[in-house]
MARBA-3410 file (N, C-alpha, C, O; in Angstrom, 1 decimal):
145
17.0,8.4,-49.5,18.1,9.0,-50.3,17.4,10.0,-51.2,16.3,9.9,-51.7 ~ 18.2,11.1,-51.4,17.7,11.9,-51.7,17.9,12.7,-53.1,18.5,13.8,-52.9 ~ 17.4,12.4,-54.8,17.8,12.7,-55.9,17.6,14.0,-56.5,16.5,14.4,-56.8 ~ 18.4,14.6,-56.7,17.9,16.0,-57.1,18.9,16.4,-58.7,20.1,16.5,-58.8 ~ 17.9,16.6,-59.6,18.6,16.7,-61.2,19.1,17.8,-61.3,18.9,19.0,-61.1
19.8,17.2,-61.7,21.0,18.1,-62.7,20.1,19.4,-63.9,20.5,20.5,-64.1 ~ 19.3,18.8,-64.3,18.6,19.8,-65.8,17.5,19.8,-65.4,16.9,20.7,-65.9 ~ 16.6,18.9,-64.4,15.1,18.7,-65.4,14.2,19.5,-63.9,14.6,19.6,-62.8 ~ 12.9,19.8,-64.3,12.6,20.3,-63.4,10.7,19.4,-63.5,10.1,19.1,-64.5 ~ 10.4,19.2,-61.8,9.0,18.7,-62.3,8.5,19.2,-63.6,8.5,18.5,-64.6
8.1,20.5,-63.8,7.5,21.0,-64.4,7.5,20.4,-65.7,6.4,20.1,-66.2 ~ 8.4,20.2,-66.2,9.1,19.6,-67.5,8.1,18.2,-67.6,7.3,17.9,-68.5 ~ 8.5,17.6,-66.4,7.6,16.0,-66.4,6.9,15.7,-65.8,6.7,14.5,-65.5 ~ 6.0,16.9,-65.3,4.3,16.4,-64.5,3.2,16.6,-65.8,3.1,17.6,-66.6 ~ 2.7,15.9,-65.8,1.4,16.2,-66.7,0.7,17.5,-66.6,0.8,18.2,-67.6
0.2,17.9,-65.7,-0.1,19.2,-65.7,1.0,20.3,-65.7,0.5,21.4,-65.8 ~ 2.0,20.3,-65.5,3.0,21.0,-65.3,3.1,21.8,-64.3,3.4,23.0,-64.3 ~ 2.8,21.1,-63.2,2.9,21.5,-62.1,4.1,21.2,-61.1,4.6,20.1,-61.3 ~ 4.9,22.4,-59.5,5.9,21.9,-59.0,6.1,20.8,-58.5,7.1,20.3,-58.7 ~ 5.3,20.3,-57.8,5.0,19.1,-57.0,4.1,18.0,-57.2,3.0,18.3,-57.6
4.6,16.6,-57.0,3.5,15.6,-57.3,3.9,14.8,-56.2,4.9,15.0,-55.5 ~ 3.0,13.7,-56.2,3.6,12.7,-55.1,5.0,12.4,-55.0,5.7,12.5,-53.9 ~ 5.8,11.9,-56.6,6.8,11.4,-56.4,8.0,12.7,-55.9,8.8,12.5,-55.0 ~ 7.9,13.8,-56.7,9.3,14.6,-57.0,8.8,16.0,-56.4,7.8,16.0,-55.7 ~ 9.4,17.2,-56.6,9.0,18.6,-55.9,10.5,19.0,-56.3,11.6,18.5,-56.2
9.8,20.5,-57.2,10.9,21.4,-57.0,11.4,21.9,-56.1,10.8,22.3,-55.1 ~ 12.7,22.1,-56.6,13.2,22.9,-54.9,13.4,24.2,-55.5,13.0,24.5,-56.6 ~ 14.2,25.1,-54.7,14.4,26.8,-54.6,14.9,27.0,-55.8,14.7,28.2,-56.1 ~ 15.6,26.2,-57.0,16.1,26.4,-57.8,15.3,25.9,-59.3,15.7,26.2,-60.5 ~ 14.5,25.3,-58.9,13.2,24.6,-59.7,14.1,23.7,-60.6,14.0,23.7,-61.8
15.0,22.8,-59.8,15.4,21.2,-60.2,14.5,20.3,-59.4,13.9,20.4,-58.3 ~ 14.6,19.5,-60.0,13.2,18.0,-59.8,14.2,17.5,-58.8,15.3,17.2,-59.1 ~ 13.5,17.5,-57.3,13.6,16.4,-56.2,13.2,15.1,-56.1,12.1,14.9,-56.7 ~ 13.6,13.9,-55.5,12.9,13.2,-55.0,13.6,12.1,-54.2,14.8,11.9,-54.2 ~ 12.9,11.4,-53.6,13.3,10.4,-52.6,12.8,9.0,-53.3,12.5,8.2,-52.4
12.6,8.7,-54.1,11.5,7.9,-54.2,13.1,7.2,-55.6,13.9,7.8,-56.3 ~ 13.0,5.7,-55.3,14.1,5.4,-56.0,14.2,5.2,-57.3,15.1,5.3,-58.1 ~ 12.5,4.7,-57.7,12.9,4.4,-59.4,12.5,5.9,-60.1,12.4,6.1,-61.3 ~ 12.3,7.1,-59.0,11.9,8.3,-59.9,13.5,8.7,-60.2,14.0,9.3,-61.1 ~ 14.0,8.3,-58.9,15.4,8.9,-58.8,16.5,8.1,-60.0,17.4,8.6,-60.6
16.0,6.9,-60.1,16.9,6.2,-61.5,16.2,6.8,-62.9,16.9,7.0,-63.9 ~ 15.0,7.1,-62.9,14.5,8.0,-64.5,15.7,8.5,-64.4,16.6,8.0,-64.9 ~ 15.7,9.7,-63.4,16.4,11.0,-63.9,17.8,11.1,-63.7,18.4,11.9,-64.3 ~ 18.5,10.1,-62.9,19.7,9.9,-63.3,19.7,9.9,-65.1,19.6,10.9,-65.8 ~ 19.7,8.4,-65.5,19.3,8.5,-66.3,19.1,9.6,-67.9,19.7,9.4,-68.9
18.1,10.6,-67.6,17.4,11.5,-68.4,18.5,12.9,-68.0,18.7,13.9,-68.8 ~ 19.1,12.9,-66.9,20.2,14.1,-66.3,21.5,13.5,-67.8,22.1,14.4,-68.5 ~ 21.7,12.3,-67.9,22.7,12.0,-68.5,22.5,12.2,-70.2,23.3,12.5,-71.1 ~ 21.2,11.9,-70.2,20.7,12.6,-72.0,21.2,14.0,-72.3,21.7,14.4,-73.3 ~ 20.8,14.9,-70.8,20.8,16.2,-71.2,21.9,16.7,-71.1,22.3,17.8,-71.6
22.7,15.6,-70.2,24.6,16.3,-70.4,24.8,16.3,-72.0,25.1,17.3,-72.7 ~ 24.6,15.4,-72.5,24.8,14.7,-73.9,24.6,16.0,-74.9,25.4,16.5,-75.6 ~ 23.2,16.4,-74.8,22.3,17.0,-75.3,21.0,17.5,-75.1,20.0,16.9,-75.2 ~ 21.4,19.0,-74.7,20.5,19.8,-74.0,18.8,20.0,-74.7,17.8,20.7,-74.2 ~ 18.7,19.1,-76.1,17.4,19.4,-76.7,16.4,17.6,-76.4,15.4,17.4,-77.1
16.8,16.7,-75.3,16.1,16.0,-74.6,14.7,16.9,-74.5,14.8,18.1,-74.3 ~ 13.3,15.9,-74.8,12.2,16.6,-73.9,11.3,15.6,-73.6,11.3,14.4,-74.1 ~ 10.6,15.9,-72.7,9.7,15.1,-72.5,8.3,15.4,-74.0,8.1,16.6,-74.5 ~ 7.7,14.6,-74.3,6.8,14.4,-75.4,5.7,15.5,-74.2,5.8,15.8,-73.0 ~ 4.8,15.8,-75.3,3.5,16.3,-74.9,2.4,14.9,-76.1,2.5,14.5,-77.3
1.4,14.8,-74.6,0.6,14.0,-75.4,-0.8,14.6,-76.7,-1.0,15.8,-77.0 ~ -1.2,13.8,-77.2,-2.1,14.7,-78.7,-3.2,15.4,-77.7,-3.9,16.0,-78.4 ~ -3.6,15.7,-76.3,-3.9,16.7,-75.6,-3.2,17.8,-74.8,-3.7,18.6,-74.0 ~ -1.8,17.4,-75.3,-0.9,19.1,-74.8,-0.9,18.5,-73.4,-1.1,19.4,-72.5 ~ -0.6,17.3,-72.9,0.0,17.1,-71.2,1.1,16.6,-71.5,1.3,15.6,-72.2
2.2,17.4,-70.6,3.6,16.7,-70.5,3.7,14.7,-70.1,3.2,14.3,-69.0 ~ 4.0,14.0,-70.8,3.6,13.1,-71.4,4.8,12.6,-70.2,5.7,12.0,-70.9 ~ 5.1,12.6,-69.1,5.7,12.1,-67.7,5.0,11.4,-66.5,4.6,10.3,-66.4 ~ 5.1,12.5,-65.6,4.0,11.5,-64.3,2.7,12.3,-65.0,2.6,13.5,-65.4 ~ 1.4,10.7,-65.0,-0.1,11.2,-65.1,-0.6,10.7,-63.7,-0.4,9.8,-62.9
-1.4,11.7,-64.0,-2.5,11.1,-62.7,-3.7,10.0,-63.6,-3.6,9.5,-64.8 ~ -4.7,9.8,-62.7,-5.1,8.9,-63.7,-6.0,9.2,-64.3,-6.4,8.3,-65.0 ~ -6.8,10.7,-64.3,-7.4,11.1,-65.1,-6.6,11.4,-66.8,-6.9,11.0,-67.9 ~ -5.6,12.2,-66.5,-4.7,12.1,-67.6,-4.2,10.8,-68.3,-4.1,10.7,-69.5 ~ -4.0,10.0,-67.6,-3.5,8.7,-68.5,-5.0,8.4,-68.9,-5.3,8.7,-70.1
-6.0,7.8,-68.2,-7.1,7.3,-68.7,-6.8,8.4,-70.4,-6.1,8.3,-71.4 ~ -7.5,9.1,-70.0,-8.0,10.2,-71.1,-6.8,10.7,-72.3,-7.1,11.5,-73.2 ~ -5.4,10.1,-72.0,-4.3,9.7,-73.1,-4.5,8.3,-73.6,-3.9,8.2,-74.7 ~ -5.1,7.1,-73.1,-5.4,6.2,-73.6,-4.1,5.0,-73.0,-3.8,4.0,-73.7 ~ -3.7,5.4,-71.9,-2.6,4.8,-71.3,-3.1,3.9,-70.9,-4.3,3.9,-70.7
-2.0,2.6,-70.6,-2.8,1.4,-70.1,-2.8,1.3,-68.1,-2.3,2.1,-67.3 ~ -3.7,0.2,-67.9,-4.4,0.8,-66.4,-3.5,0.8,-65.2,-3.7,1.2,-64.1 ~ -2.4,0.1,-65.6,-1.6,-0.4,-64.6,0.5,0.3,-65.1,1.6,-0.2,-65.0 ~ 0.0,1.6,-65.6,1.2,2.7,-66.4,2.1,3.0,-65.4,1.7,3.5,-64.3 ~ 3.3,2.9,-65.7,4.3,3.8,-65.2,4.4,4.8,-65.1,4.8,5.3,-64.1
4.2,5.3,-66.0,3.9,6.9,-66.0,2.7,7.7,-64.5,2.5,8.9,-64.1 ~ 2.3,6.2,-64.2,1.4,6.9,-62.7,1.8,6.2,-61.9,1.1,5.6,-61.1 ~ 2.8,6.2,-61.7,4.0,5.3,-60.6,5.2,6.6,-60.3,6.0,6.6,-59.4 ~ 5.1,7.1,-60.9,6.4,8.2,-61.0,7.4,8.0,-61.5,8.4,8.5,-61.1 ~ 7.5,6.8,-62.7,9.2,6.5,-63.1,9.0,6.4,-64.6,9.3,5.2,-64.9
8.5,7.0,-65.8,8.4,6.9,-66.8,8.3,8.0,-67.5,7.8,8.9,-66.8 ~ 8.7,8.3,-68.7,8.6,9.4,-69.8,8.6,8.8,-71.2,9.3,7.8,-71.6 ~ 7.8,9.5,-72.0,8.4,9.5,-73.3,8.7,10.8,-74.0,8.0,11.8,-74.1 ~ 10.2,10.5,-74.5,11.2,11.4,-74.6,11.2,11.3,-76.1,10.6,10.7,-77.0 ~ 12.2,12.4,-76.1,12.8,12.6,-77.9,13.5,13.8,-77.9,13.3,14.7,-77.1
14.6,13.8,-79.1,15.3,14.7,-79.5,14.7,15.9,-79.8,14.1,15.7,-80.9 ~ 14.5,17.2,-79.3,13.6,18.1,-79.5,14.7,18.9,-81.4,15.9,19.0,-81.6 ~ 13.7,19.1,-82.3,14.1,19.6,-83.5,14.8,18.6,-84.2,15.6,19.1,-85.0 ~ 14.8,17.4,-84.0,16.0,16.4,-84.8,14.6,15.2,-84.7,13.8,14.8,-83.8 ~ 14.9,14.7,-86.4,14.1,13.2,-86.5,15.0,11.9,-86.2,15.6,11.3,-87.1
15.0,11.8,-84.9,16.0,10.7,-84.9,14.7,9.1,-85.0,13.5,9.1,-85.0 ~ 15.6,7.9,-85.0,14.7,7.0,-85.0,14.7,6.6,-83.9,15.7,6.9,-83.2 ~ 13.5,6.0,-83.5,12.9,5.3,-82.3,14.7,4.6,-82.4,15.5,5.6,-82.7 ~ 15.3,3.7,-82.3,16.2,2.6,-82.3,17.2,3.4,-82.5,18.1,2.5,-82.1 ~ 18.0,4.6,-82.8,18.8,5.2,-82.0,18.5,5.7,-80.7,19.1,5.2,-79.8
17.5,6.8,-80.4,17.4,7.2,-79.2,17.4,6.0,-78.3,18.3,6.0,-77.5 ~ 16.7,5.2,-78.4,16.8,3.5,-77.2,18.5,2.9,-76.9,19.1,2.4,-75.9 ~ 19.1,3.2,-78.7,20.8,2.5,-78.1,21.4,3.9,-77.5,22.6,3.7,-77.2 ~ 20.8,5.5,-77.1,21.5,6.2,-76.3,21.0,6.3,-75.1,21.7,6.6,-74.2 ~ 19.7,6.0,-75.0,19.7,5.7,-73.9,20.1,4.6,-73.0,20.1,4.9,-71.8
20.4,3.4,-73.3,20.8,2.1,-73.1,22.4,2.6,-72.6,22.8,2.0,-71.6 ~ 23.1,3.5,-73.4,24.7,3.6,-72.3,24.8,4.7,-72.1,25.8,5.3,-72.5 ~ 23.1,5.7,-71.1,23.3,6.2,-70.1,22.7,5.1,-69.2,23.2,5.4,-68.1 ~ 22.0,3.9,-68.9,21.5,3.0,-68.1,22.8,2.3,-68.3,23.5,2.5,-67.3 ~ 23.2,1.8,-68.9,24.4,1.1,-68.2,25.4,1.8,-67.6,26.4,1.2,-67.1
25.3,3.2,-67.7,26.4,4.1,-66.8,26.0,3.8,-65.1,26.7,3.7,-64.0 ~ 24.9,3.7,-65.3,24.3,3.9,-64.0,23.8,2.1,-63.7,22.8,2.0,-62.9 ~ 24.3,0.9,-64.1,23.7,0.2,-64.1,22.3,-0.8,-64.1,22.1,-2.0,-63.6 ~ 21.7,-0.2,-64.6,20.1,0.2,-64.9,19.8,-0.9,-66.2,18.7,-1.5,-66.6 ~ 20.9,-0.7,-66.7,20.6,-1.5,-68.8,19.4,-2.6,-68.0,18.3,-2.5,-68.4
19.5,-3.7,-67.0,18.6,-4.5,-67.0,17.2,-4.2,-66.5,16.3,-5.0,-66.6 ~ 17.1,-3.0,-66.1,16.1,-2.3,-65.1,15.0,-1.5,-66.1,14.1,-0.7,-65.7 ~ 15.3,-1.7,-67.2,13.9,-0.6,-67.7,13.0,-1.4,-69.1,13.1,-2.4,-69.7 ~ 12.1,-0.3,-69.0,10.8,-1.1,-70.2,11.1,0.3,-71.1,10.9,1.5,-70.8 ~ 11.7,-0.3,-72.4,11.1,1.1,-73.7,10.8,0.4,-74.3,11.0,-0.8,-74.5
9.9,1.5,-75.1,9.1,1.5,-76.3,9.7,2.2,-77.0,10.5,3.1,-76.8 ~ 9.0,1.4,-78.6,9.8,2.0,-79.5,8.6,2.8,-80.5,7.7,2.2,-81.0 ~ 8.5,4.2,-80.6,7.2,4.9,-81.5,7.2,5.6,-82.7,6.4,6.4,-83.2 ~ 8.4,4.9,-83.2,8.8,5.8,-84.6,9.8,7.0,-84.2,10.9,6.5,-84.0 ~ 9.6,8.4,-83.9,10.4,9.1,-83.7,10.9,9.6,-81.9,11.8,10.3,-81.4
9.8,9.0,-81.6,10.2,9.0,-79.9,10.3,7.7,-79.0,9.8,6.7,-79.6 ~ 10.6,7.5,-78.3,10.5,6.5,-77.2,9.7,6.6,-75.7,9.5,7.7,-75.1 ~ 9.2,5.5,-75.2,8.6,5.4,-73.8,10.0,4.9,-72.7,10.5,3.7,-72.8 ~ 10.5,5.6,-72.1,11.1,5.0,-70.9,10.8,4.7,-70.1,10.1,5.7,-69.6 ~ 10.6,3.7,-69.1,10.7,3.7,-68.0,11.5,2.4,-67.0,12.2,1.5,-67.4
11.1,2.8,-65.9,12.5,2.1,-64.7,11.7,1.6,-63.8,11.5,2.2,-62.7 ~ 11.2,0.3,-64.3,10.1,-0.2,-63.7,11.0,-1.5,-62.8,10.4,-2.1,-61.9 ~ 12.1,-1.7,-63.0,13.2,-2.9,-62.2,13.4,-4.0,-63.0,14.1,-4.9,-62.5 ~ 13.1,-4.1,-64.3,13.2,-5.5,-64.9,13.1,-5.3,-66.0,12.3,-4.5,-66.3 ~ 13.9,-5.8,-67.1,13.5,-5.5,-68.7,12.5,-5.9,-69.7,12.4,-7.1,-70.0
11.7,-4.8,-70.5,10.8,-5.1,-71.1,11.2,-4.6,-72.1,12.2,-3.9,-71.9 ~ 10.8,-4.5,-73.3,11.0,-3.8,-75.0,9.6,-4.3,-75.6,9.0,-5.3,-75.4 ~ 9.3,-3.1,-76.5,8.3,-3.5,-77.2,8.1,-2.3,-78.5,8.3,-1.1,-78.4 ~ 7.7,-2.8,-79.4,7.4,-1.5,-80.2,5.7,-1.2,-80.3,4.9,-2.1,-80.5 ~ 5.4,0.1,-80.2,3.9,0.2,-79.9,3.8,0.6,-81.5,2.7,0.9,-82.0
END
C-alpha cells in the first residue's frame, strides 16, 4: 500500500536531507512516499499536525541533522539508543516551529491526531521539555527523557 503526504517531504525528515532513503522517496512533486506501513502511520499522523498547523517541524539535532530517519552513523554520533526508531523509518522529534509549547501539550495534540487514525495505542513519545519524540513503533510506550 502505498502512502504519500499531504505536507511533508523526505527532505524535511531524512537526516541528511536527502530525497530518498530505504523507507520513503520523493516523488515529482517532492511529497514523502512510502510503502512501508509504520513510516506510512508517522506521516498520517504528522500530515494531520500540519493540517492543524503549518509551523510542525522536524527538530534538527545539536549537529544540524534533521532529527527523523538516521542511519546509524548519525544516530550513533547524536547519542541515540542502539536499537532507535528513528533507524527503522517511523520516528521524529517534532515541535511547534516559533512557539514554546510544552512537551505535554504537543503529546495531548498529537494523541487526537493518533486516535483519528487509530494509532493512540501504537506509539512511543517522549517527553523533552519543549519538543517531543514520536514514534509508531505498534505498541505504547511514554517516557520523559
Amino acid at each position: 500500500m502505498l502512502y504519500r503526504s499531504k505536507h511533508w517531504s523526505v527532505k524535511e525528515w531524512d537526516c541528511y536531507g536527502r530525497s530518498r532513503n530505504e523507507y520513503a522517496w520523493d516523488d515529482e512533486t517532492e511529497h514523502l512516499c512510502t510503502d512501508n506501513e509504520k513510516t506510512a502511520n508517522l506521516f498520517r499522523i504528522l500530515d494531520m499536525l500540519r493540517d492543524w498547523d503549518p509551523r510542525w517541524r522536524v527538530n534538527l539535532t545539536y549537529k544540524g541533522w534533521n532529527s527523523g530517519y538516521r542511519d546509524e552513523y548519525v544516530n550513533s554520533a547524536c547519542s541515540g539508543v542502539w536499537d532507535s526508531y528513528h533507524k527503522k523509518g517511523c520516528a521524529a522529534d517534532i515541535h511547534i516551529g516559533g512557539q514554546d509549547d510544552l512537551d505535554t501539550e504537543l503529546a495531548k495534540t498529537v494523541m487526537v491526531a493518533a486516535e483519528a487514525w487509530g494509532l493512540q495505542d501504537k506509539l512511543g513519545i517522549g517527553l523533552y521539555g519543549d519538543w517531543i519524540h514520536i514514534d509508531t513503533r505498534g505498541y505504547t510506550s511514554r517516557w520523559r527523557g
